[in-house]
C-alpha positions in Angstrom: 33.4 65.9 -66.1 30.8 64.8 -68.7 30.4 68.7 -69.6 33.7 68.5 -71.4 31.4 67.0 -74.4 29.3 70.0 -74.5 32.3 72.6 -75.4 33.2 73.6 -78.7 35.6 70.8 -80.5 39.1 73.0 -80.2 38.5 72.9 -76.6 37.4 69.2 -76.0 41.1 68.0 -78.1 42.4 69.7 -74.6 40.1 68.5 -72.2 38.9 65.2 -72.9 42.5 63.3 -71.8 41.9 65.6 -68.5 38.9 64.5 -67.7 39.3 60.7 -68.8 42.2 60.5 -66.2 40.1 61.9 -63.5 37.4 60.0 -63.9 39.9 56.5 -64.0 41.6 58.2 -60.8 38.3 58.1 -59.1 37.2 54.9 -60.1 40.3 53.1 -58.5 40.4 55.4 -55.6 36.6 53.9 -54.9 37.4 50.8 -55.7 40.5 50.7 -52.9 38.1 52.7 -50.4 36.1 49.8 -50.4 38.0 46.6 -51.0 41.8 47.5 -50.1 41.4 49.9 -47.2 39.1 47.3 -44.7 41.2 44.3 -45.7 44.1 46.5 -44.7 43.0 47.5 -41.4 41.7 43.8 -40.8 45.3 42.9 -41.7 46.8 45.0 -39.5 44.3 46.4 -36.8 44.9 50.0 -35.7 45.3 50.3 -31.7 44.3 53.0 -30.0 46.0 54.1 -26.7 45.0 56.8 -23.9 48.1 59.1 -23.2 49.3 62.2 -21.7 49.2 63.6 -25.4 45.4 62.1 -26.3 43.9 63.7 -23.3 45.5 67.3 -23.3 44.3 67.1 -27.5 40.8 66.4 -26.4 40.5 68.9 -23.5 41.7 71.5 -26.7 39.4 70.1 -28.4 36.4 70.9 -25.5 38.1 74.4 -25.0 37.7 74.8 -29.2 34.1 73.7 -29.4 33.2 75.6 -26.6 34.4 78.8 -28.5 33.3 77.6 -31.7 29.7 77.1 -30.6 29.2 80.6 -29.6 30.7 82.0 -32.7 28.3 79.6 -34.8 25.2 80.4 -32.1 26.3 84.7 -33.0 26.2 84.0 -36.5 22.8 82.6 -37.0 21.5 85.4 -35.2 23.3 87.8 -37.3 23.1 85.7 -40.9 22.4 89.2 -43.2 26.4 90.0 -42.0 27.3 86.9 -43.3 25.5 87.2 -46.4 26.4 91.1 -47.2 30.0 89.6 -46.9 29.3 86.8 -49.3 27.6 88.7 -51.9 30.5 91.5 -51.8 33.4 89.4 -52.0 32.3 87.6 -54.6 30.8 90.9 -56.6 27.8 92.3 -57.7 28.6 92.5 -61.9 26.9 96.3 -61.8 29.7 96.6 -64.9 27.4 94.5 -67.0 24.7 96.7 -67.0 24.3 99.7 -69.8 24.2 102.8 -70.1 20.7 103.7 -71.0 17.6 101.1 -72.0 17.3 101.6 -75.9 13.7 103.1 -77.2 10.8 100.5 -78.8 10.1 100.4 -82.1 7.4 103.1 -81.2 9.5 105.5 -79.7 8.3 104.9 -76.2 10.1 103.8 -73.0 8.3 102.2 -69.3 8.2 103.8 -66.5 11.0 101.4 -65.3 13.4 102.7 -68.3 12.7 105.7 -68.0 14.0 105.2 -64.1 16.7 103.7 -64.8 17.7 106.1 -67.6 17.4 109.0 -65.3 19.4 107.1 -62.4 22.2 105.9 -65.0 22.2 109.3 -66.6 22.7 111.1 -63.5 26.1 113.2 -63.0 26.4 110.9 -59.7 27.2 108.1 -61.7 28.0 108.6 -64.9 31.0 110.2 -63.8 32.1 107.8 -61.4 31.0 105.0 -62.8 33.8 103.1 -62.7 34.9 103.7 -59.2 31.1 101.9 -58.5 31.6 99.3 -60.6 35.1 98.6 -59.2 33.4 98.9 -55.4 30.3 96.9 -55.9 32.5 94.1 -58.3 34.9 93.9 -56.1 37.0 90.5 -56.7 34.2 89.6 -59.8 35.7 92.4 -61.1 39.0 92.4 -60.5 39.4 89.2 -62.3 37.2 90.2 -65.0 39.2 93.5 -65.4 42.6 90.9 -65.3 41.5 88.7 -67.5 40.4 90.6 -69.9 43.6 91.4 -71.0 44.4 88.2 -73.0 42.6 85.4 -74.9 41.7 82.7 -72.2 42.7 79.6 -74.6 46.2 78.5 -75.4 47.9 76.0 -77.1 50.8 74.2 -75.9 54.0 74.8 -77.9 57.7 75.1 -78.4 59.1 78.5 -77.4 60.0 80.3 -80.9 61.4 84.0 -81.3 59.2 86.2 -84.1 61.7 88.7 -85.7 59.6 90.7 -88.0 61.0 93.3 -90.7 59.6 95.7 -93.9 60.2 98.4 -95.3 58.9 101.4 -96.5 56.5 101.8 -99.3 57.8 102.1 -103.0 60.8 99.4 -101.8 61.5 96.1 -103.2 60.7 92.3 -101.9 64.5 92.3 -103.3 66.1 95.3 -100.8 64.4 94.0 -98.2 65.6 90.6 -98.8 69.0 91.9 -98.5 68.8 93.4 -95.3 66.6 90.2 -94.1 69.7 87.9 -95.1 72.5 90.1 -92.4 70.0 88.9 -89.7 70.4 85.6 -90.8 74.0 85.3 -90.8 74.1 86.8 -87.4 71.5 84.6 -86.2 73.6 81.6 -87.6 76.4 82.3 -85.3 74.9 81.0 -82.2 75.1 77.1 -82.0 72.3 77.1 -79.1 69.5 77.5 -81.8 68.0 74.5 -83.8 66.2 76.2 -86.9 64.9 79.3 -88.2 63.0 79.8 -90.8 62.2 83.2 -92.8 59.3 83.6 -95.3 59.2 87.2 -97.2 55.8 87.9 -98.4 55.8 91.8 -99.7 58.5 94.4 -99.2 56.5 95.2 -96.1 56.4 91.9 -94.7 59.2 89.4 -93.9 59.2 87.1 -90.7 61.8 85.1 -89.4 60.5 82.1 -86.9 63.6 80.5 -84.4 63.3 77.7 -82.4 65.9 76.4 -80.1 67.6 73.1 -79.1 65.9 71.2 -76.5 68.5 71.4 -74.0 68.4 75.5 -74.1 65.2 75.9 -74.9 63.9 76.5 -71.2 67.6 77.9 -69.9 68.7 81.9 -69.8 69.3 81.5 -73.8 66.6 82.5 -75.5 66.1 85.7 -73.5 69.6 86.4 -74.1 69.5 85.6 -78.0 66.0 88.2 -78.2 68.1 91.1 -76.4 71.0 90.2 -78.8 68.7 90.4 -81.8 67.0 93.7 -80.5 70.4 94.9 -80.1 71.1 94.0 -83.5 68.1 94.8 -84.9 69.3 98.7 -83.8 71.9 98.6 -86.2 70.6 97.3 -89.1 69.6 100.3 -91.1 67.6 100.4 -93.7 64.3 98.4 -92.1 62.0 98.3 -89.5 61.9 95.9 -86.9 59.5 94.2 -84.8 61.2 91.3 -81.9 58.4 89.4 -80.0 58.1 86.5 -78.6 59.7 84.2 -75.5 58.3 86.8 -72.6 55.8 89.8 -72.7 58.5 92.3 -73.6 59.0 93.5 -77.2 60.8 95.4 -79.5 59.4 97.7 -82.3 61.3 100.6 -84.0 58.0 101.6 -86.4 56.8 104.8 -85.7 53.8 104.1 -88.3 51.6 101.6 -87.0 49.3 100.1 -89.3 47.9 97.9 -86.3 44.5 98.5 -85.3 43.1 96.6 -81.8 39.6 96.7 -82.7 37.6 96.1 -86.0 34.0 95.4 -87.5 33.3 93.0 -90.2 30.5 93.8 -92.6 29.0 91.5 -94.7 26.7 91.3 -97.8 25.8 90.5 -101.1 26.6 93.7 -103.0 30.1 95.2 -102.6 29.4 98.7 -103.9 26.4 98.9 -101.4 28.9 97.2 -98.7 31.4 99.8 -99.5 29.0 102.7 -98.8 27.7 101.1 -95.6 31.7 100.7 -94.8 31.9 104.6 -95.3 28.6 105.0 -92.9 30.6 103.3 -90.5 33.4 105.1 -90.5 31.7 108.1 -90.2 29.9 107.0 -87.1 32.8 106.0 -85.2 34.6 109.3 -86.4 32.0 111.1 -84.5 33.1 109.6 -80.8 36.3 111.2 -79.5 37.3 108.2 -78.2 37.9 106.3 -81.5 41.0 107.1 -83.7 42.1 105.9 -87.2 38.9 104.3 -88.0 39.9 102.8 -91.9 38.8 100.3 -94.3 41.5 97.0 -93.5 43.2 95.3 -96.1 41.7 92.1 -95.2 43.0 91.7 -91.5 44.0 93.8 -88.6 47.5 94.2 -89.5 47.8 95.7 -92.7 46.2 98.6 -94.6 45.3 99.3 -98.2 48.8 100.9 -100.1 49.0 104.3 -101.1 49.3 105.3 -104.3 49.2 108.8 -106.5 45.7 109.6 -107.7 45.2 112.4 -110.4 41.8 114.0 -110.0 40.7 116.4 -112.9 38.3 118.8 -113.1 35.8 118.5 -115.9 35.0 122.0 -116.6 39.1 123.2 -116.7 39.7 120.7 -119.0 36.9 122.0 -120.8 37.5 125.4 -121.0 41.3 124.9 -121.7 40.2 122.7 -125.0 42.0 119.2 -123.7 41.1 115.9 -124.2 41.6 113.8 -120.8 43.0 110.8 -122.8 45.7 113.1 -124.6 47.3 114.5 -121.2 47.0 110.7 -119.5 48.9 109.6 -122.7 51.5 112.1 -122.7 52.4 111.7 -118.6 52.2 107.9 -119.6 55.0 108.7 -121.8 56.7 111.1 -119.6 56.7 108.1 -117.0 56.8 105.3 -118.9 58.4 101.9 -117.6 58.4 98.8 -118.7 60.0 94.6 -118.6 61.1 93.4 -121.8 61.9 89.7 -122.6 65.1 88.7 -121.2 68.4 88.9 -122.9 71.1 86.2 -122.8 74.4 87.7 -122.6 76.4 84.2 -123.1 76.6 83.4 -119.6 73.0 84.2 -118.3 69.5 85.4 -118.6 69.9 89.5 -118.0 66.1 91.6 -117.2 65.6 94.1 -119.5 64.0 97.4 -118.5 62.5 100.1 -120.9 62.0 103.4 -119.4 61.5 107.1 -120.3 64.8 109.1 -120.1 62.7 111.7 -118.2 61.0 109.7 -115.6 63.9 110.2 -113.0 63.2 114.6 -113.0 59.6 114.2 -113.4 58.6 113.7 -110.1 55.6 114.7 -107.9 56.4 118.1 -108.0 56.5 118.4 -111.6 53.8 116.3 -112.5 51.6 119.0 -110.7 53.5 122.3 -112.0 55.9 121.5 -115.0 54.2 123.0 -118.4 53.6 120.2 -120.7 52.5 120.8 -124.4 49.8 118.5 -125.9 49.5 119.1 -129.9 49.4 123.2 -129.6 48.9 123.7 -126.3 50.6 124.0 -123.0 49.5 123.7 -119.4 50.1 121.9 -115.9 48.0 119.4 -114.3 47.5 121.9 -111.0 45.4 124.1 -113.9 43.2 121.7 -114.5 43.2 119.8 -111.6 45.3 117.8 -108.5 47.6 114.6 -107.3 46.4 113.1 -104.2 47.9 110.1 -101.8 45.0 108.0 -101.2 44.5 104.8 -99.7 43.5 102.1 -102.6 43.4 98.6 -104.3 41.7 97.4 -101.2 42.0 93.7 -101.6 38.3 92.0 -102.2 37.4 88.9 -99.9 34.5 86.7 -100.3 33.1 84.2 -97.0 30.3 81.8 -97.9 29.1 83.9 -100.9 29.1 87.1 -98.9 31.5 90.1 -99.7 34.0 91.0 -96.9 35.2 94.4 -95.5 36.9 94.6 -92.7 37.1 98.3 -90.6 39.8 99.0 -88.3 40.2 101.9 -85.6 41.9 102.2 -82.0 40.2 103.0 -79.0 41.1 105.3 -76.4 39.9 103.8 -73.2 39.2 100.8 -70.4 38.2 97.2 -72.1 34.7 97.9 -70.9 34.2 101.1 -72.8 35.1 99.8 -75.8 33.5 96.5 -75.6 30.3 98.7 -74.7 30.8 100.7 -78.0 31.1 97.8 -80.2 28.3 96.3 -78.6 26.3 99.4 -79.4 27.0 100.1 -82.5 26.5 96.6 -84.2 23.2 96.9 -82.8 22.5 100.3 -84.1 23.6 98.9 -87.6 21.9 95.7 -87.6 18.3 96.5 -86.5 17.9 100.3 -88.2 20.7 100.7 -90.5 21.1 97.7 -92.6 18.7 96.1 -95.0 18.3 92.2 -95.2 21.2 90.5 -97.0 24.1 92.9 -95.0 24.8 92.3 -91.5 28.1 93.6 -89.2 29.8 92.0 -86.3 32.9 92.4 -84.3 36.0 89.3 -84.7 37.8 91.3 -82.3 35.2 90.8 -79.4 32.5 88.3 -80.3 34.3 84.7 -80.3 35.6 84.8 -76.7 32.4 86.6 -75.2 30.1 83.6 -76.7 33.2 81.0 -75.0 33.2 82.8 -72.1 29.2 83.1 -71.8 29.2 79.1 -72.9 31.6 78.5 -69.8 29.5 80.3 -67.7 26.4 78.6 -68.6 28.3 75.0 -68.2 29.1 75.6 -64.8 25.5 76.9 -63.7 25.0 72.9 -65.1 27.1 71.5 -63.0 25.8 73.3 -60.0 21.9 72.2 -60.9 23.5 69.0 -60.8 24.8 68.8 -58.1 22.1 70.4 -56.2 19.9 67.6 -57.4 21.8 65.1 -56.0 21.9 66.4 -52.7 18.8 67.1 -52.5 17.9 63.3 -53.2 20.5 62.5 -50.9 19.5 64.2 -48.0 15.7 64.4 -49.0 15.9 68.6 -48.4 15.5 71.4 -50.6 17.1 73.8 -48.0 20.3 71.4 -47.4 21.6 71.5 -50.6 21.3 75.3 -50.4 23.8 75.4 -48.4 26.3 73.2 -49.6 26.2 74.9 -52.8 26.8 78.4 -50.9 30.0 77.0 -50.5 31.0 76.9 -54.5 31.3 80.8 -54.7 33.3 81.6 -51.6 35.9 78.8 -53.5 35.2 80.7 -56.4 36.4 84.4 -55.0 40.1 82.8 -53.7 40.3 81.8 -57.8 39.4 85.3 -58.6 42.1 87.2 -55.7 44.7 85.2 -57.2 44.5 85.7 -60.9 43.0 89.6 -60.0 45.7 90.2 -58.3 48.5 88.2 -60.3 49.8 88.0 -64.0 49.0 84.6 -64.0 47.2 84.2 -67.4 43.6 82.1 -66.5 43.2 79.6 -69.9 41.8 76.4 -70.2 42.9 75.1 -67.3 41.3 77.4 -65.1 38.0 76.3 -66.8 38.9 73.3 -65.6 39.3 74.1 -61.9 36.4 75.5 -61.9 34.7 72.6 -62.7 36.8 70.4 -60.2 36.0 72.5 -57.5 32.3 72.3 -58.0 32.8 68.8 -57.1 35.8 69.1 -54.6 34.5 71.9 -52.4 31.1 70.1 -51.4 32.4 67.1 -50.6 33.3 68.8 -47.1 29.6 69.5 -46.3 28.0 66.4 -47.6 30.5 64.6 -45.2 29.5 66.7 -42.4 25.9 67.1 -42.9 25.5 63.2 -43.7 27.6 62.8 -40.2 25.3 65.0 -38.7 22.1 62.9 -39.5 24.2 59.7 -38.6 24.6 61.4 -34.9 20.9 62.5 -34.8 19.5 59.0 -35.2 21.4 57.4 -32.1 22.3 60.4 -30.4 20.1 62.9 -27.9 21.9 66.2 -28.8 20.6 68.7 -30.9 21.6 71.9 -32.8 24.7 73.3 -32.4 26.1 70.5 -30.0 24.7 68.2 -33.0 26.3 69.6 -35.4 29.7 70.1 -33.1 29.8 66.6 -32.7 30.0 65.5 -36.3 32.4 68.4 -37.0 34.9 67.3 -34.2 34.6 63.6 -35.8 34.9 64.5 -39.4 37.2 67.7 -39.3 40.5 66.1 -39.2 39.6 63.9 -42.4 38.8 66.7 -44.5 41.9 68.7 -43.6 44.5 65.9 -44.7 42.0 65.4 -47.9 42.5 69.8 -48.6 46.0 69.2 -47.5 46.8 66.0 -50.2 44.8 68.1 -52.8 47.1 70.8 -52.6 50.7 69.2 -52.0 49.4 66.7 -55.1 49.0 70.2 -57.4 52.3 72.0 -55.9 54.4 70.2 -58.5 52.2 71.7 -61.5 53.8 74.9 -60.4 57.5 73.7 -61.1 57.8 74.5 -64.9 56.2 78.4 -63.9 53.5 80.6 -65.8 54.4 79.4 -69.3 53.0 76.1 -69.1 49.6 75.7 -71.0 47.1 74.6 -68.9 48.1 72.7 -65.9 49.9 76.1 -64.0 46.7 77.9 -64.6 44.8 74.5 -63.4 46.6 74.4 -60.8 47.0 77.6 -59.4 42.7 77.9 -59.5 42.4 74.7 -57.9 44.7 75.6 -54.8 43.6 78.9 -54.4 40.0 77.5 -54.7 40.7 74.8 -52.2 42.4 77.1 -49.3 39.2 79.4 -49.7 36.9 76.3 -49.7 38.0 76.4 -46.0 36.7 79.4 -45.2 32.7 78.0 -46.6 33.0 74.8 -44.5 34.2 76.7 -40.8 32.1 79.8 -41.2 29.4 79.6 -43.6 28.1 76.0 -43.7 27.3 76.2 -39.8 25.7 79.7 -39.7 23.1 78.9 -42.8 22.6 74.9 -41.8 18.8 74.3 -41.3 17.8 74.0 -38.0 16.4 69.7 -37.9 
């Protein structure tokens, strides 16, 4: 458990109670191994008794070991079956190799790259590449491929509905207020909910947050009130409408999507040369039919730059037709004019005061381009001298730690895998030939949970060294501990079935059981194998009868201890999927446990070192 202070500091606020209690519960539990439990026993003496039932047990028992013996005497002449097995169930991560080995600085590749090049390359397996990596994965992958899907830390919270609204561009904060404030009062009609809360931030952007009372907050309610809403949300006119929140399901009624699920961030010191480089990018990503949309972000994933009318004019129209650029702008300025004037009191209140040109309502678009205007003695139209375009600006500038910001946005059209390939790919190509010192590009879509993940990774290879250690001073052999640790990945590939082949979502918690079960699952074969040398000491067998004899003795005891492990996790299960933490914890550590079984029967007697 002492691991828990090497993870980052949002995931230690989560962990460190967990592992406090466990390390408490252990404590007392050694403490009434060795004081309660013999003064017990002394107390009250346990009898034992030959019956009827005692001797028909132990003749199964010959009958069993009998059986068992051959199948463990089979196995360690056959140990590469065994291992094949091992090493596919648990999955051979071919998904994590690339495409093709990159060139050296000089241009030239080894014989070895240029191998594996050709092999990658091939038609073979480019083209079914990921039916092999879903073959050779197998469950590695499958949970990979599952959990993937989501962000593997969460927060524990009270359920809230997210009703979301805007409206189109050129509205008002004020119109969409209005339509923001019907949903209100039909909200307010249900007496089940505690509190919502709406905050209006642009005409495109108004949210309203609803929480519940505690005594329907985990009843049939809140689904009911979201299909209400979306039902609502239907007839409201006038708005778009976006209803997420209590389950997976949600509602949207925007056909324009200015969401995009993957982005770079680009960094520097200059923003004009950060722009450019922005542009680059976009290019680059154009050229791959796989990426869509790629555009500059207005600071985040979720929102784009606004559009707005921009009047391009060709210099040598306007000087061939004699105009001054400044003398057209100021008569369309006219033509278009609008502006606030102070306030007026009328007796009773403060009235706005708008100026505006009597012809700005017929001069649209249309005739902005086409309609002859005169300037002093002349008369022409802006599509003689040049165009109106929609474009894309006022892109909002952000600075982070004295470094321009610009974020670009596209969708991908593919697996996780390719696209998590592609944004490896091209931040490299950027960094190392592209971009000069002082700029630099990475991915907040991808990079924050791959460096968790990998930090998880590299915390549980600790606590396997560990424990390896130990044995090995334990048992004073390097080849023993081998073994026991053999029997952390076959755990490990019951945790991956179940959240492959489930929705479950795999957060903190299943960290967590990971980490348990390091420690769980080989307490099985250190009981065995240290029974094992107790037996060889005073007793003449050897080998397999050996080893049968300290299984017979010590078998039972572990069974109750997998058995009390999972019964004391069952009631984790009660409050379903939703619960942060300890469904996911304990889901891992039962499926883990059950598999453990599996190690200790099979695989610990095959690969057991010969005395």
């Amino acid at each position: 458990m002492g691991i828990v202070w090497l993870l980052p500091e949002e995931q230690q606020a989560n962990l460190t109670d967990f592992s406090l209690v466990i390390v408490v519960n252990l404590v007392v539990s050694l403490l009434v191994a060795l004081l309660f439990i013999p003064s017990l026993l002394d107390k009250f003496p346990l009898g034992r008794s030959m019956t009827g039932a005692s001797v028909r047990r132990r003749r199964l028992v010959v009958r069993f070991s009998r059986g068992y013996g051959q199948f463990i005497a089979w196995g360690r002449r056959h140990r590469w079956i065994f291992v094949v097995a091992l090493v596919w169930g648990f999955g051979i991560p071919t998904f994590l190799l690339p495409d093709k080995i990159a060139e050296s600085k000089d241009g030239k590749l080894s014989v070895w790259a240029e191998a594996y090049n050709g092999i990658m390359g091939s038609q073979a397996v480019s083209e079914h590449r990921p039916v092999i990596d879903k073959v050779f994965g197998s469950s590695l992958h499958l949970f990979r491929t599952a959990t993937n899907r989501y962000d593997n830390f969460r927060t524990p919270e009270q359920k809230r509905l997210y009703v979301s609204a805007g409206m189109a561009e050129g509205c008002t904060v004020q119109q969409l207020n209005e339509v923001v404030r019907h949903m209100e009062n039909y909200i307010s009609r249900f007496d089940q909910v505690d509190m919502f809360r709406t905050r209006i931030t642009s005409y495109d952007n108004a949210q309203i947050e609803i929480t519940f009372k505690p005594e329907f907050e985990y009843g049939p309610f809140p689904a009911m009130l979201k299909q209400e809403l979306t039902s609502a949300a239907i007839n409201f006119g006038g708005a778009t409408w976006y209803i997420r929140g209590i389950d997976d399901n949600t509602f949207n009624n925007n056909v324009v999507n200015n969401y995009r699920s993957n982005q770079f961030r680009l960094k520097g010191y200059n923003y004009d040369q950060l722009s450019a480089y922005a542009d680059a990018l976009i290019d680059t990503l154009s050229r791959n039919r796989r990426v869509s949309n790629p555009e500059i972000m207005d600071g985040n994933a979720w929102s784009l730059p606004h559009n707005e009318f921009n009047i391009r004019y060709d210099d040598e129209r306007i000087a061939a037709a004699g105009l001054d650029v400044a003398d057209y702008y100021g008569m369309l300025s006219t033509m278009l004019f609008r502006s606030r004037l102070s306030p007026v009191y009328n007796g009773e209140e403060l009235q706005q005061v708008v100026l505006e040109s009597g012809d700005r309502d017929r001069f649209d678009r249309w005739h902005v381009a086409n309609a002859q205007v005169r300037i002093d003695s002349r008369q022409t139209k802006l599509a003689a001298v040049g165009s109106i375009e929609k474009q894309r600006t006022g892109v909002s500038i952000s600075r982070d730690r004295q470094s321009y910001q610009i974020l670009v946005g596209y969708d991908f059209i593919g697996s996780y895998e390719l696209g998590r390939r592609l944004i490896e790919r091209t931040v490299k190509q950027f960094n190392e030939e592209i971009l000069p010192i002082g700029f630099r590009v990475d991915s907040p879509s991808s990079g924050f949970w791959q460096e968790e993940k990998q930090l998880q990774v590299w915390l549980i290879l600790l606590v396997v060294a560990i424990i390896y250690t130990m044995c090995a001073v334990i048992f004073e052999s390097l080849r023993k501990p081998v073994v026991i640790i053999l029997m952390i990945p076959v755990s490990f590939i019951g945790v991956f079935l179940t959240f492959g082949w489930s929705d479950f979502v795999f957060d903190q918690g299943g960290f967590a059981a990971f980490v348990l079960l390091c420690g769980i699952v080989v307490n099985a074969g250190i009981y065995l194998i240290n029974e094992q040398n107790n037996w060889a000491d005073v007793s003449h067998q050897h080998g397999i009868r050996l080893y049968l004899k300290a299984y017979n003795h010590k078998i039972i005891p572990i069974m109750l201890t997998i058995l009390s492990t999972v019964l004391g996790l069952v009631p984790f299960l009660y409050d379903g999927p939703e619960e942060v933490f300890w469904f996911a914890f304990a889901m891992a550590a039962i499926s883990g446990t059950l598999f453990s079984i599996v190690a200790l029967v099979v695989y610990l007697p095959v690969f057991l070192p010969r005395p």
